[in-house]
N, CA, C and O atoms as a Tinker XYZ file with bonds, in Angstrom:
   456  protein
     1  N    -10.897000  198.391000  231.090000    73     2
     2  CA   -11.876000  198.993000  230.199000    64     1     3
     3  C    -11.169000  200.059000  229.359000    63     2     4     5
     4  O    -10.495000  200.940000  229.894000    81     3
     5  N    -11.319000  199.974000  228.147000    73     3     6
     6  CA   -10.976000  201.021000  227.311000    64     5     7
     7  C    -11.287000  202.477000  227.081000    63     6     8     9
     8  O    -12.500000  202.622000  227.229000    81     7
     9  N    -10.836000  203.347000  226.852000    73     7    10
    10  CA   -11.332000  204.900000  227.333000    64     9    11
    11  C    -12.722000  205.103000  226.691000    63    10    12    13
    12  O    -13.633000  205.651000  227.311000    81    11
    13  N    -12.931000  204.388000  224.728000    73    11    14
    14  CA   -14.405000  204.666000  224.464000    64    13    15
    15  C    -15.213000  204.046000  225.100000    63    14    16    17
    16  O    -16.129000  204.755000  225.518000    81    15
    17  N    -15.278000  202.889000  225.388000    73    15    18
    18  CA   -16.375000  202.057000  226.452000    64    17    19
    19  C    -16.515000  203.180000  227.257000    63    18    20    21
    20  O    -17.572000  203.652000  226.837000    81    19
    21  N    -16.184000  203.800000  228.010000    73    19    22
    22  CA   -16.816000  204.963000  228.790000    64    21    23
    23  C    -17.755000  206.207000  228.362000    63    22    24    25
    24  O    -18.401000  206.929000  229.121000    81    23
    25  N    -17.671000  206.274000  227.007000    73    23    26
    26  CA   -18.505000  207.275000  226.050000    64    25    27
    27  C    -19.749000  206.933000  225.812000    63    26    28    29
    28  O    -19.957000  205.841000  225.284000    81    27
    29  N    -20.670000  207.661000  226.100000    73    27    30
    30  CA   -22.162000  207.011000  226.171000    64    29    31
    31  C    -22.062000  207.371000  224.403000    63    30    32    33
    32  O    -22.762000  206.567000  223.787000    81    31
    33  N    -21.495000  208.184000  223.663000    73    31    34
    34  CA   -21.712000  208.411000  222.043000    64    33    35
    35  C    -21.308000  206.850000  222.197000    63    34    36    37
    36  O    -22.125000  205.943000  222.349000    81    35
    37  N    -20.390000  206.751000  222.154000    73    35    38
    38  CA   -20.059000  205.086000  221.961000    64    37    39
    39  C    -20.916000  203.981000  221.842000    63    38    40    41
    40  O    -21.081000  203.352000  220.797000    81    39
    41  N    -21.536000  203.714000  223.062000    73    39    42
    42  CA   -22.714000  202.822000  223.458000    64    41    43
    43  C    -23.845000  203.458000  222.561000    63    42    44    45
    44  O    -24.606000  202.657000  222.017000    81    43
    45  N    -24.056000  204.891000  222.329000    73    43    46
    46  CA   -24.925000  204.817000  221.580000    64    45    47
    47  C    -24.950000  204.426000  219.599000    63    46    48    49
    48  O    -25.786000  204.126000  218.746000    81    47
    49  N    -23.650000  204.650000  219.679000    73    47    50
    50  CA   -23.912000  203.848000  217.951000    64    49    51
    51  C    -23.774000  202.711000  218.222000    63    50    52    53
    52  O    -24.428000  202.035000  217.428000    81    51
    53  N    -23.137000  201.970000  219.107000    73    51    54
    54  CA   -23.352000  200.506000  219.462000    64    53    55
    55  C    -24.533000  200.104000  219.058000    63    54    56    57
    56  O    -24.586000  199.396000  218.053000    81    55
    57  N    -25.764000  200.478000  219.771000    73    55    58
    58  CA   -26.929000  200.608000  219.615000    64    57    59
    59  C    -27.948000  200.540000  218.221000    63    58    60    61
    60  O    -28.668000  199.750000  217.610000    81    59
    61  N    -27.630000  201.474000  218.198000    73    59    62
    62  CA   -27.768000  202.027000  217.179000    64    61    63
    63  C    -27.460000  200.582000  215.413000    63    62    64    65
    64  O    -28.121000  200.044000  214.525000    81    63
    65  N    -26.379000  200.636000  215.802000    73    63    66
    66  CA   -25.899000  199.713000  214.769000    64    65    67
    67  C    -26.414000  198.050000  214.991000    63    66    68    69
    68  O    -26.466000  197.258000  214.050000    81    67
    69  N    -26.753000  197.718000  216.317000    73    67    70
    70  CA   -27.340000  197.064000  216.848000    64    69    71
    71  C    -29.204000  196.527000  215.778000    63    70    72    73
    72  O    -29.581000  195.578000  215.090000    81    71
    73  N    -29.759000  197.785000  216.254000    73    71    74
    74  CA   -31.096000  198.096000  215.355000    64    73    75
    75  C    -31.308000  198.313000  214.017000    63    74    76    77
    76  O    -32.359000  198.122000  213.404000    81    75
    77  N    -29.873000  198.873000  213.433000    73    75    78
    78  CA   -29.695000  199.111000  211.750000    64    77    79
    79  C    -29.665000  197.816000  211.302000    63    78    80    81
    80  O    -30.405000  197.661000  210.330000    81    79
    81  N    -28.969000  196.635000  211.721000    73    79    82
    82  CA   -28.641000  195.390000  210.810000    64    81    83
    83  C    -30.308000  195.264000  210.734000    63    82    84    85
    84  O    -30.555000  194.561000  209.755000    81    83
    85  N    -31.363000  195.616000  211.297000    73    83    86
    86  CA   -32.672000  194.812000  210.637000    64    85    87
    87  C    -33.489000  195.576000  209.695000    63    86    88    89
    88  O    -34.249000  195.148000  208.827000    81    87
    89  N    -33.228000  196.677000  209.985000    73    87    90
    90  CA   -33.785000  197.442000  208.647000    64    89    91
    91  C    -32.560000  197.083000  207.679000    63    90    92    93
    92  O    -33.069000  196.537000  206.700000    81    91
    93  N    -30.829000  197.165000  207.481000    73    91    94
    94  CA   -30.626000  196.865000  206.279000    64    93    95
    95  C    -30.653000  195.084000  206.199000    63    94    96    97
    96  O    -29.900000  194.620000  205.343000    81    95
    97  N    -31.258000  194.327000  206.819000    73    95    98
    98  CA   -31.199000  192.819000  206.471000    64    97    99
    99  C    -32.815000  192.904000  205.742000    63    98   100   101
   100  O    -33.191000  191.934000  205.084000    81    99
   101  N    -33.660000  194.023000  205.893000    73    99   102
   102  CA   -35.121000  193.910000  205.409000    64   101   103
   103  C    -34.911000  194.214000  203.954000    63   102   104   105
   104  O    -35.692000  193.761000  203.118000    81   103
   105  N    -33.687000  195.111000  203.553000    73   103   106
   106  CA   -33.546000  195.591000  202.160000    64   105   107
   107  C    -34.029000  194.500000  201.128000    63   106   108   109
   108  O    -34.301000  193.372000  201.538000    81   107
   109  N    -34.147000  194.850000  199.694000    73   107   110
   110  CA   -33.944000  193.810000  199.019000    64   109   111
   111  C    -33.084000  193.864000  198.575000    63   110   112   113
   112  O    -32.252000  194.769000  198.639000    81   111
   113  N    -33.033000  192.140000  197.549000    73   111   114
   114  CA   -31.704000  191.374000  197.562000    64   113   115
   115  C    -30.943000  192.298000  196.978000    63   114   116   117
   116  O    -29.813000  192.487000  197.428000    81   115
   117  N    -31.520000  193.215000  195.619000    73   115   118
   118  CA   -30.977000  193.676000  194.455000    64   117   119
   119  C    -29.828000  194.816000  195.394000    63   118   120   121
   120  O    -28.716000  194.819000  194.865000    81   119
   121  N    -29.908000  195.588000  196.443000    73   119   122
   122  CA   -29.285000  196.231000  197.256000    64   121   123
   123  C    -28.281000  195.698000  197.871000    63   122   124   125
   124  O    -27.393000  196.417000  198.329000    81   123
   125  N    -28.253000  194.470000  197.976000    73   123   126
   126  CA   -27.549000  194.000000  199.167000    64   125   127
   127  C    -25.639000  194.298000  198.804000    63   126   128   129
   128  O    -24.636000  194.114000  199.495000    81   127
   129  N    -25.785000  194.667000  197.819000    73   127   130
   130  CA   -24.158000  195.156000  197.153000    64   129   131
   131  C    -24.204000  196.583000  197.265000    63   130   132   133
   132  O    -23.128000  197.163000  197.114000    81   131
   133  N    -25.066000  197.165000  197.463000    73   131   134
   134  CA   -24.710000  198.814000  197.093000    64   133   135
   135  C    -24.986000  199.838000  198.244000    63   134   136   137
   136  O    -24.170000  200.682000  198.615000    81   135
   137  N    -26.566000  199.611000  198.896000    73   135   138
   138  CA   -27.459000  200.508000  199.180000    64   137   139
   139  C    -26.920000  199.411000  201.224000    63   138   140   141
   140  O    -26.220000  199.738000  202.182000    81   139
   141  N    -27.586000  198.431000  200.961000    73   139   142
   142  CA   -27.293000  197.609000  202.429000    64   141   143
   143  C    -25.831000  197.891000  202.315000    63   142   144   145
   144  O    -25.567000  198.986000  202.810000    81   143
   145  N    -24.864000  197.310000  201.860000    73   143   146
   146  CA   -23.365000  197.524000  201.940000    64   145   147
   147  C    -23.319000  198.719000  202.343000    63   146   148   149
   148  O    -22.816000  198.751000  203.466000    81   147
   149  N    -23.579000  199.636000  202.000000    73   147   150
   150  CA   -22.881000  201.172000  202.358000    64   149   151
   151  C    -23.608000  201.451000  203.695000    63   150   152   153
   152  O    -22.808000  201.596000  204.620000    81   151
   153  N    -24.637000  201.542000  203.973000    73   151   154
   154  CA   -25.315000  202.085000  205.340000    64   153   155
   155  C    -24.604000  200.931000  206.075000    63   154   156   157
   156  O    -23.847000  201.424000  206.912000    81   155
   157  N    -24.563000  199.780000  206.083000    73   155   158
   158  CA   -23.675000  199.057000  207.329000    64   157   159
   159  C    -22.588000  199.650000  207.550000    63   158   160   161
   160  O    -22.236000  199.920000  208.699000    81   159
   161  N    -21.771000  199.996000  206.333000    73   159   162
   162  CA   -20.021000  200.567000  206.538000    64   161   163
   163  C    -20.971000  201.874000  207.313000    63   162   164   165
   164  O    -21.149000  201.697000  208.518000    81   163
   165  N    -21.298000  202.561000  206.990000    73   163   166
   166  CA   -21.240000  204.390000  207.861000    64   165   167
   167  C    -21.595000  203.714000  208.763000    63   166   168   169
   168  O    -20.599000  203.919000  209.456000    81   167
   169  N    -22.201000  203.050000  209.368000    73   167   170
   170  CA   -23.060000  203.014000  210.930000    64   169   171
   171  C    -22.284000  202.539000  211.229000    63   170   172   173
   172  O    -21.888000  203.145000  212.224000    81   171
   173  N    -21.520000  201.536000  210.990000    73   171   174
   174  CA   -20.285000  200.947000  211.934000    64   173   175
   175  C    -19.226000  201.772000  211.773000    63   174   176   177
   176  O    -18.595000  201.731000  212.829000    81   175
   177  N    -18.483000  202.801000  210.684000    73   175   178
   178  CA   -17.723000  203.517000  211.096000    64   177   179
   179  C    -17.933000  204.453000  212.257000    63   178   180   181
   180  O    -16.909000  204.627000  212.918000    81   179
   181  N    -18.902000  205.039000  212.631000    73   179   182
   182  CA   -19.490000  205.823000  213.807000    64   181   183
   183  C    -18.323000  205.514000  214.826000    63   182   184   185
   184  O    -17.225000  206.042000  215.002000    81   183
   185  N    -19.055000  204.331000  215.502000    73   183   186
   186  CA   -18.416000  203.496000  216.485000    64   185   187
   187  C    -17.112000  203.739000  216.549000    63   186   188   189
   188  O    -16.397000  204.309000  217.374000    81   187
   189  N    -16.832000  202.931000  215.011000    73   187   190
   190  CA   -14.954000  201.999000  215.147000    64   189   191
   191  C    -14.141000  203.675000  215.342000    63   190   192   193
   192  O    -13.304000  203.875000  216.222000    81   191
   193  N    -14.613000  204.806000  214.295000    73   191   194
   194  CA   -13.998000  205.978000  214.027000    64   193   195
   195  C    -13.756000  206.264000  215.983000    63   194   196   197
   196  O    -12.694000  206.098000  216.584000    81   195
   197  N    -15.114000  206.723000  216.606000    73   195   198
   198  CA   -14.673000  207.274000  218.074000    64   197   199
   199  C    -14.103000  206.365000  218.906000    63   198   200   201
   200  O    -13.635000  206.912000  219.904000    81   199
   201  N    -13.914000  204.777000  218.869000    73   199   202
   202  CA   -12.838000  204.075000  219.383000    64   201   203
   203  C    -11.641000  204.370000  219.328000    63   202   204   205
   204  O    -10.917000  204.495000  220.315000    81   203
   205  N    -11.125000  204.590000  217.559000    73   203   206
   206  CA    -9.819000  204.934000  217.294000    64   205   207
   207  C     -9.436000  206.183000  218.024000    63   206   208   209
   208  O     -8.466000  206.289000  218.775000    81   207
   209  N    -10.535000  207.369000  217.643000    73   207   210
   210  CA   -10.140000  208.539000  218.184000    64   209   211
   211  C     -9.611000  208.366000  220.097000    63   210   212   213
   212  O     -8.607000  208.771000  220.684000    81   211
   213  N    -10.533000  207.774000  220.465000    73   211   214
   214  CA   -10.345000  208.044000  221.594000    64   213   215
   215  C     -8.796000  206.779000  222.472000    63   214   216   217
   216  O     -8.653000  206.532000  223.669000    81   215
   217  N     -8.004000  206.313000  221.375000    73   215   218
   218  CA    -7.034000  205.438000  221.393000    64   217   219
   219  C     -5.644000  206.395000  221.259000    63   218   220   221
   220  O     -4.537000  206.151000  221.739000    81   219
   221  N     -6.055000  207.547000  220.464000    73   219   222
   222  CA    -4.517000  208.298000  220.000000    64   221   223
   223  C     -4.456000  209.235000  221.502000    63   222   224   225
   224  O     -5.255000  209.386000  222.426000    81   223
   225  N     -3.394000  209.640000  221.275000    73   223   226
   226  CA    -2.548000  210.642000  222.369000    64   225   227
   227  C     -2.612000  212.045000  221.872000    63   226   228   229
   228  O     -2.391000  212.962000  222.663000    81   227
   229  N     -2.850000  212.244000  220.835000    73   227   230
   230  CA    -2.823000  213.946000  220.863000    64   229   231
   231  C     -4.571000  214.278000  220.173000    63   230   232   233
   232  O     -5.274000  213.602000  219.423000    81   231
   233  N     -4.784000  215.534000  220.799000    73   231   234
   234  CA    -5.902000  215.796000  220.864000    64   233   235
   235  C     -6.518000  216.382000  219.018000    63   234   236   237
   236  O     -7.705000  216.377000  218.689000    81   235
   237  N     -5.675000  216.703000  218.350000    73   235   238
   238  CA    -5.712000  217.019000  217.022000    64   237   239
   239  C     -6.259000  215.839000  216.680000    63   238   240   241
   240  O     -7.462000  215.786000  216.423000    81   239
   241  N     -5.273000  214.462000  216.613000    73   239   242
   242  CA    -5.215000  213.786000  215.911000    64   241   243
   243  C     -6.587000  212.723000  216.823000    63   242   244   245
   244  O     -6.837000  211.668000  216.240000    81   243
   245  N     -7.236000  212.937000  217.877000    73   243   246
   246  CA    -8.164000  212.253000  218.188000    64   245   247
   247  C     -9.609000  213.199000  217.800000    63   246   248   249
   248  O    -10.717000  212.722000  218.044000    81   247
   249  N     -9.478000  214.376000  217.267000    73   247   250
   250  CA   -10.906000  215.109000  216.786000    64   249   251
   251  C    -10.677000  214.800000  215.345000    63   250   252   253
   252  O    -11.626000  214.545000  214.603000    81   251
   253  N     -9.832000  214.810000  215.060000    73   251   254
   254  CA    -9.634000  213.805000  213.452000    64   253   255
   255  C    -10.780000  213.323000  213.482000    63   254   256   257
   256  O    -11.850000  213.748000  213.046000    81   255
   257  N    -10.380000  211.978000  214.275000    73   255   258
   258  CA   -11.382000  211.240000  213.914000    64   257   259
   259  C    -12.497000  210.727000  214.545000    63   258   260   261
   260  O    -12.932000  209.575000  214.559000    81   259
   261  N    -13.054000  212.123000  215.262000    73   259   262
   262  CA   -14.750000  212.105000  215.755000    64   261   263
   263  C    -15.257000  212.886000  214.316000    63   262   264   265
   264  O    -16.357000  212.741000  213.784000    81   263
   265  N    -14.383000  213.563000  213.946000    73   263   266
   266  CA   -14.993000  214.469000  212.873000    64   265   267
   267  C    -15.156000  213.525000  211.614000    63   266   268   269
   268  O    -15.761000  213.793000  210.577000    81   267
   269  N    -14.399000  212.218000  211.972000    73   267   270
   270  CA   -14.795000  211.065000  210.851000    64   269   271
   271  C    -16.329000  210.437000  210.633000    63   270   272   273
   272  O    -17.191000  210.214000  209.783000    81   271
   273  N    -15.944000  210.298000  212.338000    73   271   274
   274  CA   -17.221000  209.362000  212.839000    64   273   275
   275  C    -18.415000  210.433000  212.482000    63   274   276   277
   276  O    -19.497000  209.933000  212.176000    81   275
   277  N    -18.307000  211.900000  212.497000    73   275   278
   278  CA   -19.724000  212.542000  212.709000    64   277   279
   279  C    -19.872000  212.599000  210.844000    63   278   280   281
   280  O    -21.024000  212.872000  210.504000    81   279
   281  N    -19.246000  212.461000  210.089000    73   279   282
   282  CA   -19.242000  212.560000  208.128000    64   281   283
   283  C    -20.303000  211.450000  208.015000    63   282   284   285
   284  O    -21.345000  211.521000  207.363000    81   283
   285  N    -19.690000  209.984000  209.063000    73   283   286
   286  CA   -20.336000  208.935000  208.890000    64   285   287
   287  C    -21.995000  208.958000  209.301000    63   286   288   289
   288  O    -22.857000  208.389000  208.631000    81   287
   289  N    -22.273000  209.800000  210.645000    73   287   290
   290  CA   -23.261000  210.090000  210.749000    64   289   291
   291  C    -24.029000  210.857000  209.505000    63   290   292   293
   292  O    -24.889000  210.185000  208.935000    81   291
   293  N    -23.851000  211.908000  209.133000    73   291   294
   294  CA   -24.443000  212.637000  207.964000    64   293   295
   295  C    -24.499000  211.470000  206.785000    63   294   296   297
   296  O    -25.622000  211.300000  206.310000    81   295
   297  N    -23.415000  210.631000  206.245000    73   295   298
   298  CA   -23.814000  209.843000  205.325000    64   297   299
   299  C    -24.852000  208.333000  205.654000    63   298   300   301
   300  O    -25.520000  207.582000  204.943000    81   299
   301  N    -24.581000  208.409000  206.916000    73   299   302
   302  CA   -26.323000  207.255000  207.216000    64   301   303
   303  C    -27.634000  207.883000  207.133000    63   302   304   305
   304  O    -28.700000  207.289000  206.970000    81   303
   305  N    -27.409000  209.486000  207.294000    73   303   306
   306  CA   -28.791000  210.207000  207.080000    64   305   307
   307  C    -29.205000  209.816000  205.406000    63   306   308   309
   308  O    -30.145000  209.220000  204.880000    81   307
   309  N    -27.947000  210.506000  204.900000    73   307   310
   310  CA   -27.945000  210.466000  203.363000    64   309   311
   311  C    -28.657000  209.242000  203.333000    63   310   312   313
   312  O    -29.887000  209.264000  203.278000    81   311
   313  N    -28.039000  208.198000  203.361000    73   311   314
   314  CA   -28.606000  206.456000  202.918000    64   313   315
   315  C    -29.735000  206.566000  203.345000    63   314   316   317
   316  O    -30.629000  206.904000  202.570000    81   315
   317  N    -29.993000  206.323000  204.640000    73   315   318
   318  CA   -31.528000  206.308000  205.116000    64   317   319
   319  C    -32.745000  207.244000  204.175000    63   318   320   321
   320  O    -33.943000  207.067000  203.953000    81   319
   321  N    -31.964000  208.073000  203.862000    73   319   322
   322  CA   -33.265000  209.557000  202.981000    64   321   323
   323  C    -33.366000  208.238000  201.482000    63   322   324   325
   324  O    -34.569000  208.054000  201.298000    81   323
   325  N    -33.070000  207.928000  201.123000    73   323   326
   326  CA   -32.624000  207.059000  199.544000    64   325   327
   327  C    -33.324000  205.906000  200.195000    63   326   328   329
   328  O    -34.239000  205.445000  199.511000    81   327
   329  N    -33.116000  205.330000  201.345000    73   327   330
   330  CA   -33.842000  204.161000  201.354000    64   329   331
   331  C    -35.585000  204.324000  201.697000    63   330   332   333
   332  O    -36.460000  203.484000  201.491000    81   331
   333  N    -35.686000  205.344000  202.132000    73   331   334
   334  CA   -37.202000  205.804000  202.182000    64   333   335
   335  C    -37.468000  205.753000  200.759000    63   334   336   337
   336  O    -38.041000  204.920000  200.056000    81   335
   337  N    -36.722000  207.220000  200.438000    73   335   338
   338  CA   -37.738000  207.505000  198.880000    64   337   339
   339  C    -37.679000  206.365000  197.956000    63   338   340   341
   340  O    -38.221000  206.475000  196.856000    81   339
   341  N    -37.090000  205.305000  198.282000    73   339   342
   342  CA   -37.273000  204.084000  197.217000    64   341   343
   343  C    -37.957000  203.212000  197.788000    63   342   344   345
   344  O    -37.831000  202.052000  197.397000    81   343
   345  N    -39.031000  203.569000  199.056000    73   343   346
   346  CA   -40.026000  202.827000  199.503000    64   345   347
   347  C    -39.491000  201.791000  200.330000    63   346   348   349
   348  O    -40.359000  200.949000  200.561000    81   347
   349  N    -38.406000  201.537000  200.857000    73   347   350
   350  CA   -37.656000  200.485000  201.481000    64   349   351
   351  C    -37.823000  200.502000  202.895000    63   350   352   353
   352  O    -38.082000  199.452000  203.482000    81   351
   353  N    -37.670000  201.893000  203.683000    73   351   354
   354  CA   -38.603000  201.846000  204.610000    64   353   355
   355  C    -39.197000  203.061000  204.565000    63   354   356   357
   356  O    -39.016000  203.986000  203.773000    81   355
   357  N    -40.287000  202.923000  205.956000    73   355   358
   358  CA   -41.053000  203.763000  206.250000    64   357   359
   359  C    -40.682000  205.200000  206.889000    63   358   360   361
   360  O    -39.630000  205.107000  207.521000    81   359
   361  N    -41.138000  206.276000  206.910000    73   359   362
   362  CA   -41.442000  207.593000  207.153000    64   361   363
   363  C    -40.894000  207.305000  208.783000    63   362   364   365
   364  O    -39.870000  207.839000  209.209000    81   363
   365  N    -41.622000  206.512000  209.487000    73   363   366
   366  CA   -41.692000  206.151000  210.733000    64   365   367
   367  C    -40.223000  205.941000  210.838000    63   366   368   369
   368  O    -39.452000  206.787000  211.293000    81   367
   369  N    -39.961000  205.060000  210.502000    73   367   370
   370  CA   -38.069000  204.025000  210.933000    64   369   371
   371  C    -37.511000  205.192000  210.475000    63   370   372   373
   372  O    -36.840000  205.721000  211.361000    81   371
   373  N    -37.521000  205.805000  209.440000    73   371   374
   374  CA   -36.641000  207.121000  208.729000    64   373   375
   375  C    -36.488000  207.764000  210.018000    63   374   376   377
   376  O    -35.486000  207.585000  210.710000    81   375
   377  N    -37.458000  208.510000  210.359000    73   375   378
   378  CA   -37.595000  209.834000  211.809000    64   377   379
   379  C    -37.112000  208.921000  212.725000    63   378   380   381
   380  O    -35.997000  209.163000  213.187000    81   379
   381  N    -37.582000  208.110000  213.027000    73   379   382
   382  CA   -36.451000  207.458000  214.776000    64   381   383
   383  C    -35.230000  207.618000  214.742000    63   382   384   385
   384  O    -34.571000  208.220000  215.590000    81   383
   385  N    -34.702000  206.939000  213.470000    73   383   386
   386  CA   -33.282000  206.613000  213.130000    64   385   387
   387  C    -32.578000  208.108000  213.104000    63   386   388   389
   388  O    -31.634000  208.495000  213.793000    81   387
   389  N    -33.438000  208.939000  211.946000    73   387   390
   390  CA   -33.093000  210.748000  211.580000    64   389   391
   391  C    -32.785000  211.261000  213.616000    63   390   392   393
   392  O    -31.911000  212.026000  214.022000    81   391
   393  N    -33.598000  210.683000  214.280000    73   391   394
   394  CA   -33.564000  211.264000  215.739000    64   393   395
   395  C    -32.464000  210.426000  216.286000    63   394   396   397
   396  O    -31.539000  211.186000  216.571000    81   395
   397  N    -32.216000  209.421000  216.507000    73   395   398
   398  CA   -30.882000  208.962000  216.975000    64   397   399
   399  C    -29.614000  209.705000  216.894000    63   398   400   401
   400  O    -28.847000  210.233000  217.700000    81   399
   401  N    -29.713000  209.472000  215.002000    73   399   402
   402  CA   -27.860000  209.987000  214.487000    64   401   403
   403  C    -28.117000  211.510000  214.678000    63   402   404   405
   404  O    -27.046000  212.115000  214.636000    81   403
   405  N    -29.162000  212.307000  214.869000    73   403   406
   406  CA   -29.012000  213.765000  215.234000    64   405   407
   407  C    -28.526000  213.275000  216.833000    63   406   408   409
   408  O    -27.345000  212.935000  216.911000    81   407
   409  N    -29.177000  213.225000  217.848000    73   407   410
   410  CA   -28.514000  213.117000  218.867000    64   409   411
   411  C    -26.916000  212.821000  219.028000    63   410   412   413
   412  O    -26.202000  213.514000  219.752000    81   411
   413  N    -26.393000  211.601000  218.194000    73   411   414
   414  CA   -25.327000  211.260000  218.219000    64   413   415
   415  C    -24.214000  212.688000  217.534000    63   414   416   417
   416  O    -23.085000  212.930000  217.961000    81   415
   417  N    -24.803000  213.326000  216.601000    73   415   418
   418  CA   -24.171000  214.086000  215.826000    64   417   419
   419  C    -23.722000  215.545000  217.074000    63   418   420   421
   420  O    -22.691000  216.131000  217.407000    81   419
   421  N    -25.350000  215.617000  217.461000    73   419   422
   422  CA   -24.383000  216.332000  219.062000    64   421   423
   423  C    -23.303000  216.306000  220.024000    63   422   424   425
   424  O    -22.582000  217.238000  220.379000    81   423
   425  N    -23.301000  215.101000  220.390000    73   423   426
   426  CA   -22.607000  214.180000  221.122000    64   425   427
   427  C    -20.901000  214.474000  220.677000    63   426   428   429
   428  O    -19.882000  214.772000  221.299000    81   427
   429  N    -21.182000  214.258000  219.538000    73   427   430
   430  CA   -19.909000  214.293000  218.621000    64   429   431
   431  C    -19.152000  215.738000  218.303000    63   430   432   433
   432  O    -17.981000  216.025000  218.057000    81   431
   433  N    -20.281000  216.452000  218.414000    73   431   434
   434  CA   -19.660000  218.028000  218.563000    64   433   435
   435  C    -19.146000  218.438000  219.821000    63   434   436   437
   436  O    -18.095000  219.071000  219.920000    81   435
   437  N    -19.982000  218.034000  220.967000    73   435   438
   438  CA   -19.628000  218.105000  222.041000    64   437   439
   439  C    -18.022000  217.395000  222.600000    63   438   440   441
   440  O    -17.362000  217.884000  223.517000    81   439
   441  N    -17.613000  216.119000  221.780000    73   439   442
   442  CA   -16.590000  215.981000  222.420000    64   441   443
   443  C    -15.575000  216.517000  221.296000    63   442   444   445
   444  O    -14.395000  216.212000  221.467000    81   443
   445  N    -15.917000  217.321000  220.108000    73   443   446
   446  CA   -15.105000  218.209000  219.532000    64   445   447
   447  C    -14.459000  219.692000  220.018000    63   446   448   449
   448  O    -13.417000  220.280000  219.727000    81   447
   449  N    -15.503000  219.976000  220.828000    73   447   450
   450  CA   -15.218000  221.406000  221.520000    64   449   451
   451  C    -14.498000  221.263000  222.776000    63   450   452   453
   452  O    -14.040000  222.219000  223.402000    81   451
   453  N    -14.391000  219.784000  223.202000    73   451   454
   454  CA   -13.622000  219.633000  224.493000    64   453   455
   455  C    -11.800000  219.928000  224.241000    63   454   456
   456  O    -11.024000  219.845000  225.194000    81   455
């Protein structure tokens, strides 16, 4: 088993990214280059970013890149806020999702201060 498989942040953008492909597969088509494209890349960088991090040997160069993965978090908020106000989804899916990547964004501080 690999050291991130042991990171519940891990499993949780797993997750996470898991539940995103159906809100961005609900987008419309006219998105599917810009608005869907980009929220898939941040939500899956989450993940791939604290895999890598947790692959390197020095501790600098592995908060690198949680501090990647947590940018990526803030820019799925970003997307998600844009896909509301353009009516794409609901208030509802917005706040679950807004409550996930905050949790995760903890998570991510937490293994910054370690």
């Amino acid at each position: 088993m690999f050291k991130f498989e042991k990171l519940n942040v891990w499993q949780k953008t797993i997750d996470l990214a898991i539940e995103m492909e159906d809100v961005v597969e609900g987008l419309p088509t006219k998105e599917r280059y810009c608005l869907s494209d980009q929220l898939r890349r941040a939500i899956l960088s989450i993940s791939t970013n604290i895999a890598e991090g947790s692959g390197r040997e020095g501790e600098k160069e592995s908060k690198h890149f949680y501090n990647i993965a947590k940018g990526s978090v803030y820019e799925s908020v970003s997307l998600l806020r844009v896909a509301m106000a353009k009516g794409y989804i609901g208030h509802e899916v917005y706040a679950e999702f807004y409550k996930q990547l905050e949790e995760i964004a903890k998570m991510l501080t937490g293994l910054l201060r370690k």
